[in-house]
N, C-alpha and C positions, 0 to 999 in steps of 0.2 A: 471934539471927540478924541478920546486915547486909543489907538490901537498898541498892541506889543510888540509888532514889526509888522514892516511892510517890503514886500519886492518890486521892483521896480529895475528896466531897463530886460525886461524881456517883453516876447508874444505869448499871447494864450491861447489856447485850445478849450474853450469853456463844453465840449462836447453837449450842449445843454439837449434835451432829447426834444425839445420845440424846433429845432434848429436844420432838421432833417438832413439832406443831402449837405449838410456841409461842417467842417470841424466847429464851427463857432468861433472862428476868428478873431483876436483884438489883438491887432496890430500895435506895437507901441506903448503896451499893456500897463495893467499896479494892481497890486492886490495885498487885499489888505488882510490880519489875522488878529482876533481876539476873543481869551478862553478856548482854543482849540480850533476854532472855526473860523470862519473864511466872513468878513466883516464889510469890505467891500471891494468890487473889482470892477475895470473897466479901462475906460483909455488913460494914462498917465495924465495928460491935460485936463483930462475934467478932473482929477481928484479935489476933495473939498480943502476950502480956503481956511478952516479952522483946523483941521486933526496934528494932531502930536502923535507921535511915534517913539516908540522904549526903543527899535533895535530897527535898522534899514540895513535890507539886503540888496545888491548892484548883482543881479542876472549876469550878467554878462551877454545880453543879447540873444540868449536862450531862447528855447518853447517850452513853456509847462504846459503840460497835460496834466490831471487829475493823477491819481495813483490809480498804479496797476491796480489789476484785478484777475486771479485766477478761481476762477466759480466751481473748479472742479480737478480735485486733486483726493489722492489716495497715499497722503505724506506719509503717516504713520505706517511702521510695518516693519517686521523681524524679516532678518534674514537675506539673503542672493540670487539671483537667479539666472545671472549672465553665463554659469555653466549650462544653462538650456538653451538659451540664445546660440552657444556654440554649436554642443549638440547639434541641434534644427539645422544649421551652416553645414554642418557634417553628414546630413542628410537622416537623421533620426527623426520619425513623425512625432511629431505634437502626440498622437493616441499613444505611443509606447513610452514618451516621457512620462505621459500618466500613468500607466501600468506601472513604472518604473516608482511611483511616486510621488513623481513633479506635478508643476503645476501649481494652481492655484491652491492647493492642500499643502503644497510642501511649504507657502508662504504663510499658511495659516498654523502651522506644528512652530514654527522659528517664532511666530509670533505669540503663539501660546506660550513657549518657552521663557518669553523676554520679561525680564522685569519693567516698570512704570519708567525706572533711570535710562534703562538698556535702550527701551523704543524711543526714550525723546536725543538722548544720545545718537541713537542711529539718524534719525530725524532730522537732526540740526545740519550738515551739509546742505541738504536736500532743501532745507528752510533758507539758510542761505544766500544759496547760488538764486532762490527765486527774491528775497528782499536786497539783492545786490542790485537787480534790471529795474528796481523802483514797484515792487510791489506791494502796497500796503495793504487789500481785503484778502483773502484765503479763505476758502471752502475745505476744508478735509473730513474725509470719510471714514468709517468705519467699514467691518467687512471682512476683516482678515482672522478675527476673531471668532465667529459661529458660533458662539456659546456667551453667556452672561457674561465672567468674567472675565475674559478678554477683551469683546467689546464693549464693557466699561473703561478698562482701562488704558484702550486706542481711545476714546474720545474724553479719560482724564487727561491722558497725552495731551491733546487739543484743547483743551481748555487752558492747558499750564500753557503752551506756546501762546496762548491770547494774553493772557496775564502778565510773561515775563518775558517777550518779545514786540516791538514794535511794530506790531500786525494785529490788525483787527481780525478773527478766526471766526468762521461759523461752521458749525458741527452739524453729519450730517450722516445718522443712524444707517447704514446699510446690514441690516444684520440678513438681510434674504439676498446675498450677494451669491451665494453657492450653496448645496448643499453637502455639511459637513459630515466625514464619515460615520459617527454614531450614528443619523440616520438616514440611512445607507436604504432605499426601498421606501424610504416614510416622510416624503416629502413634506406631504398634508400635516402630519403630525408637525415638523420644523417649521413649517406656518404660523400654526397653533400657539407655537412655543414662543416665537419672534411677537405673536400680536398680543398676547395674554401674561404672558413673564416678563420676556425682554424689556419689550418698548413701555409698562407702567413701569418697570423700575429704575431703566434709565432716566424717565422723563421725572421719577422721584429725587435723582438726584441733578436734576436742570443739567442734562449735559447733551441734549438733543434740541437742535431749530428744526430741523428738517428731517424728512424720512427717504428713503430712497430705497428701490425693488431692482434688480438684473432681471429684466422678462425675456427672455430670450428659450430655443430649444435647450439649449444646455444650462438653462438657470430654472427662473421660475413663471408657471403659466399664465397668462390673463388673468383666469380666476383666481391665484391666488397670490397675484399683485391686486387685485382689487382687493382681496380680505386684509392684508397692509393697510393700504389704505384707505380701508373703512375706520379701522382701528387708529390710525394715525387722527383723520379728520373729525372722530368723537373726539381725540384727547386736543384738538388744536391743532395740534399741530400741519404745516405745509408739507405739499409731496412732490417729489420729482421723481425720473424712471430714466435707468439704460435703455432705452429702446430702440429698437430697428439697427441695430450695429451688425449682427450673422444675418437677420430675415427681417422678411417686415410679420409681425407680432399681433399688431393692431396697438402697440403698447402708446405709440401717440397721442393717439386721439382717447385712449382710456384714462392716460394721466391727465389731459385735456380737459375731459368730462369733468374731474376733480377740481378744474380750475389750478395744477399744479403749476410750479412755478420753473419746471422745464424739462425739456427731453430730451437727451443727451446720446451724442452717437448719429443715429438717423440715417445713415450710407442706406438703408433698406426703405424709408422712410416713402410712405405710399403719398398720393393723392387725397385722399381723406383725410389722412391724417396729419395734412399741412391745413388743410381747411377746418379743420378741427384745432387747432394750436392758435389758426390766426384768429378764432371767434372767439375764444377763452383766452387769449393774449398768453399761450406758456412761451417761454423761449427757447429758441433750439441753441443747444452748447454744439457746437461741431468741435471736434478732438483730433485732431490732425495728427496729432506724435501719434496716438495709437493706430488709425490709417496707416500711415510708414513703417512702421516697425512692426506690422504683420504684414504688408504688403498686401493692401487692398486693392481692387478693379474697382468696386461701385461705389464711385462718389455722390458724398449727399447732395441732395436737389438745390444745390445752393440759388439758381437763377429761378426756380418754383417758387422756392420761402422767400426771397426778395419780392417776387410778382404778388407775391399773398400778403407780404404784408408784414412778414415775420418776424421779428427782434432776432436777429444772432448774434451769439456770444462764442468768442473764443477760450478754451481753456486747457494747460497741458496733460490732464489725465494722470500726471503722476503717481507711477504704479509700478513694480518691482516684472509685471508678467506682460506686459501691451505696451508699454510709454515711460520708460523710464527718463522724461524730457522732465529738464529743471529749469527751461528757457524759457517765458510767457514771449518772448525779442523772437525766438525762432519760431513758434508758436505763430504768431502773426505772420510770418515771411512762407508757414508755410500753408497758412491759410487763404496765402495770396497765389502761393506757385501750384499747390495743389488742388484747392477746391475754386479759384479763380475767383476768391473776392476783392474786393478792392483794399487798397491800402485806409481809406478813410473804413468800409466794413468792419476792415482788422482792427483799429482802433478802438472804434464802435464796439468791437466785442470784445477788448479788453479792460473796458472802461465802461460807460453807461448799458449798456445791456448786459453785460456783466454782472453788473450791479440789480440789474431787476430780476436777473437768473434765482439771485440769493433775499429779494426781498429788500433789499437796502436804498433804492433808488432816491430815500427822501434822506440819505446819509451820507451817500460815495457815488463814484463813477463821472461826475460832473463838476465844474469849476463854475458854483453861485453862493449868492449871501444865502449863510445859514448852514450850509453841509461844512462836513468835518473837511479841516484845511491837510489834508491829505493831496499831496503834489509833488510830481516830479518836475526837475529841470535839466532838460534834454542839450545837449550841447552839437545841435543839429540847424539845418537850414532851409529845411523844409520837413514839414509834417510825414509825409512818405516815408523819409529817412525810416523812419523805425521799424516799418515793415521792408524796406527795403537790403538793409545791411547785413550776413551772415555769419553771425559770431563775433557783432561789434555789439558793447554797450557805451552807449552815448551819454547816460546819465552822468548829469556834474553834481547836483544837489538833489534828496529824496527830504522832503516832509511830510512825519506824521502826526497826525492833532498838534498840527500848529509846531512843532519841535523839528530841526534840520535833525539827521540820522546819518548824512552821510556829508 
């Protein structure tokens, strides 16, 4: 057998999700890569007695894990908003920034403004600082736009950074994120508009995997995150929800019913509707920068969704108004100090459950024969390390489909 290289002289993390309580261990590791993908891996001593190899890489006594994964981000987007961050320090409420203009409208005017160059330009930092920590899948949303032709043009954004950055993207129609001031009083009607305009014409131009609803008091109702997602699930398309982030909604267990592929937020997150997520397998995304940077009290039931069953996934929310975090490294550290998961959890959720947040689980988030050879090598000494360290990147080498990047 040819493979195109092989690593060798590190440990693995094969995160496999049979694997349960434990990182999936291979001590003394090899893995192999050919055509993009991971060809074979396991303990260096049993590697086979015939393979030839184009290109050997020497670890250095590293840990690979799989490649990051952040399942929920809000990259794309015009505009600043750390003058309101002050403000609020300064003691201005949140209600009079609104009056004032701010808020989530004054992100969607800056965005409206921006040309296709403008937003992926603004973009690119933010892209970045997250493919420096070893992140190769990326979620990003739309939602800042509120009208057709903005959010086509936040998720051509996203389509170009899949294309002409080494990241795998998936795109992830939020157009019922807020509603925009033209309909001002007509909520029902911007439904309407979102299920019957928007989402056929974006899906005309294949620029949506996923649909996503805000159900919250200051977003949109039950009923009409379910008309979303009736609409979403006639065209195929998969559905996830902000839900339970200000209140509990019921938004869980509705996205649940849908068999959605997660629910995102959850601080509010009832009893039902953990029992509801673990019978339909949704995953709960818990968000931690956005926790901190509003200064939250009720943390999500993280020891319930454990008890039930739950898949959790970590992700940084990146977002100009809630989370402007570009760290998935802090992300995890602060899913450990805040919502008291464990360091393997954190993992867990930046890597295979991650990966099942977005539907990919037969592509990423795991180190086995056949997924895309996407892998970080961690210059660490224990698996913890990475949830443990504060503003340290450990990363020595990042591969994507099978290619070093860093």
């Amino acid at each position: 057998m040819v493979w195109d290289s092989l690593w060798t002289n590190v440990h693995l993390a094969t995160m496999r999700r049979g694997d349960g309580g434990s990182y999936g261990e291979i001590q003394d590791g090899a893995l192999a890569i050919r055509d993009g993908r991971i060809a074979w891996i396991g303990r260096r001593a049993e590697l086979p007695q015939d393979y030839r190899v184009k290109q050997h890489h020497d670890g250095g006594g590293g840990w690979i894990t799989p490649g990051l994964i952040d399942c929920h981000t809000h990259l794309v987007y015009g505009g600043n908003r750390s003058n309101e961050f002050e403000a609020r320090l300064n003691g201005v409420s949140y209600e009079e920034i609104a009056r004032q203009g701010g808020g989530i409208l004054s992100t969607v005017r800056a965005t409206r403004a921006a040309s296709e160059e403008e937003l992926l330009t603004a973009a690119l930092p933010r892209l970045r600082a997250l493919l420096a920590e070893g992140v190769t899948t990326l979620e990003i949303k739309s939602g800042y736009g509120l009208d057709l032709e903005t959010e086509a043009r936040i998720l051509r954004v996203a389509r170009r950074i899949g294309r002409e950055f080494p990241v795998r993207v998936r795109t992830t129609f939020l157009g019922a994120h807020a509603l925009p001031p033209e309909y001002a009083g007509r909520a029902d009607d911007y439904i309407r508009e979102v299920c019957e305009v928007m989402l056929p014409a974006l899906l005309g131009e294949e620029l949506v995997d996923a649909v996503d609803v805000f159900c919250e008091k200051i977003g949109f109702t039950p009923a009409q995150t379910e008309r979303v997602f009736f609409a979403a699930q006639a065209a195929g398309i998969p559905v996830k929800l902000h839900a339970e982030q200000l209140s509990d909604q019921g938004g869980a267990a509705l996205v649940a019913r849908f068999r959605g592929l997660s629910a995102d937020h959850l601080e509010y997150l009832s009893a039902d509707g953990i029992s509801a997520m673990a019978a339909h397998g949704t995953v709960a995304v818990l968000l931690p920068g956005a926790f901190y940077f509003l200064r939250e009290t009720v943390l999500p039931p993280v020891a319930a969704l454990r008890a039930a069953g739950v898949s959790m996934a970590l992700a940084t929310d990146c977002n100009p108004g809630t989370s402007p975090l570009t760290s998935l490294l802090l992300t995890m550290n602060m899913g450990c100090t805040l919502f008291r998961m464990t360091p393997l959890e954190a993992l867990q959720g930046v890597t295979c459950h991650a990966a099942q947040a977005l539907d990919l689980q037969q592509e990423a988030g795991t180190l086995e024969t056949g997924q895309a050879a996407d892998f970080v090598v961690w210059d660490i000494t224990r698996l913890a390390d990475l949830a443990y360290h504060i503003g340290a990147n450990p990363a020595r080498h990042i591969v994507f489909a099978g290619q070093p990047r860093l």
